[in-house]
N, C-alpha and C positions, 0 to 999 in steps of 0.2 A: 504494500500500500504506500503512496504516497504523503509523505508529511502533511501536502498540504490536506488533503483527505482525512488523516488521520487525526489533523487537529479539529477536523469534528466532531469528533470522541468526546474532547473535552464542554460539549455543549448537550450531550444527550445521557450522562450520566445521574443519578439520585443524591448517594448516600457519600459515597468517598473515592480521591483517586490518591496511590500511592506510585511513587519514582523508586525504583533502585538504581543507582549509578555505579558504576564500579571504574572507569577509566581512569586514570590518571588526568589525562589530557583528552578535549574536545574541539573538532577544528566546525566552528560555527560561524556563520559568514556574520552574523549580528554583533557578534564578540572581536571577531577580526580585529578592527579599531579599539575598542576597550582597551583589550589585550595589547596592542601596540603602546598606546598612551601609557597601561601600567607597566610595561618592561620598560619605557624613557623616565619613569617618575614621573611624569604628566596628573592633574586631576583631571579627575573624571568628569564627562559629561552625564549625566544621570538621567537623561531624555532614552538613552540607548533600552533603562528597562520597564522604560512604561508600559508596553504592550502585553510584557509579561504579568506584572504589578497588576495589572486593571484585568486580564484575566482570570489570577489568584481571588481577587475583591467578588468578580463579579461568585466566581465557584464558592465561595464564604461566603457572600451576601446570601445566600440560597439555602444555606445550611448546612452545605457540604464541608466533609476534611477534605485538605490536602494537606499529606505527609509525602518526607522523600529522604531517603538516606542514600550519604555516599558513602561506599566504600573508600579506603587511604590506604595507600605507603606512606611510609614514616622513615624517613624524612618527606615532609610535603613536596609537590612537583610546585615548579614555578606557577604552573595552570593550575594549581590546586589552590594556593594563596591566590592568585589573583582573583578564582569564582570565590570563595570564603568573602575576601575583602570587599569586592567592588560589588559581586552579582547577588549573593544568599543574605547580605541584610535589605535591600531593597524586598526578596523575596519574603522573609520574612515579617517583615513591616507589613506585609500584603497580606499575610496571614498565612501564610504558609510556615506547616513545623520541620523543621530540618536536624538532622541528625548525620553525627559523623559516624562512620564504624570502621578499625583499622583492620585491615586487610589478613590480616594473623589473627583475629578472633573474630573475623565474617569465615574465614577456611575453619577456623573452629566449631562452627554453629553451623555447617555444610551450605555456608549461603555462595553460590559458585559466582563467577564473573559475569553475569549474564545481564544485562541493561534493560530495566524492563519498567510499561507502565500495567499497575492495576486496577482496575474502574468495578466496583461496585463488587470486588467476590466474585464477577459473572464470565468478565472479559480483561485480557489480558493484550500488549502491545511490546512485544520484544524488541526492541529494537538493537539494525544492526550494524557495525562499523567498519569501513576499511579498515588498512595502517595505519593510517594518519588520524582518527577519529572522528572523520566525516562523515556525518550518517548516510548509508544507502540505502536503505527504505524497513520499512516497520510490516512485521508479522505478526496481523492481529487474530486472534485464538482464544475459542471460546471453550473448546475441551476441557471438560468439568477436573480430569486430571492432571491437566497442564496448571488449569488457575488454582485449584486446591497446592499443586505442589508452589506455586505463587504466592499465594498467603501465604504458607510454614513460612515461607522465606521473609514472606514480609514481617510477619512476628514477632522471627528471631531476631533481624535486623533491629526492628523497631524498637522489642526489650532490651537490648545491647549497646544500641549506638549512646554516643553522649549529645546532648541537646549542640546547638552551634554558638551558642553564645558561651555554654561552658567551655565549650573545645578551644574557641577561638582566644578564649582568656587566658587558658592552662599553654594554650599555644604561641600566648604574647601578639597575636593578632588584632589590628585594630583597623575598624571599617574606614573603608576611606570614599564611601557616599554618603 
């Protein structure tokens, strides 16, 4: 399925949608520029995550969760401070819950590499990546065995990760939108 397609997902769902991330590093054409600015030291322009913000608000206005945990190596990637700093408090602000979870106790809790959205328990959105972490397209699956083994994962994730503001603190992190 195509992204653009797929971000209709996020308009027909009820109860809750969950992210797991697991990459290191994501090459997002939206981010492109961000990312430049924050490898020169540059501030940010913070227009870059409104489209995201506004539809976090609108899925919260509604009644809906959104949660999403990343997986980390430890030591952080360059790409990993920069989404922490610039991108995940604006999302957060928006009402989304974020959690980190380090890669050594996501392989502990059997939660595998696997990048994926879940919408409501029912349906499930793998998504999947080149090399380079450009998404090439989303396989969306509604196989009662696929999204059940989805949830466990998201559970464990979810009981484990540490919140982003704790992380970011214990990490000496500080937002820079």
């Amino acid at each position: 399925m195509a992204m653009s397609d797929f971000m209709k997902t996020f308009d027909d769902f009820r109860h809750q949608v969950f992210r797991l991330e697991t990459l290191d590093s994501y090459d997002s054409r939206s981010e492109r520029v961000p990312l430049e600015r924050f490898r020169a030291g540059l501030s940010q322009d913070p227009s870059w995550l409104c489209p995201w913000a506004e539809r976090v608000r609108a899925i919260r206005a509604r009644g809906a969760l959104f949660r999403r945990v990343h997986v980390v190596d430890e030591p952080l990637s360059e790409y990993l401070v920069f989404e922490m700093t610039c991108a995940y408090p604006s999302n957060a602000q928006a009402g989304e819950e974020i959690g980190i979870l380090s890669r050594t106790a996501a392989e502990k809790l059997g939660v595998p590499e696997e990048d994926y959205w879940l919408f409501d328990d029912d349906r499930t959105g793998v998504m999947v990546y080149g090399e380079n972490g450009a998404l090439v397209h989303v396989e969306v699956n509604a196989d009662p065995e696929i999204v059940r083994e989805h949830v466990r994962r998201r559970e464990a994730a979810l009981a484990n990760a540490v919140p982003l503001q704790r992380y970011m603190a214990e990490a000496g992190l500080t937002p820079q939108v």
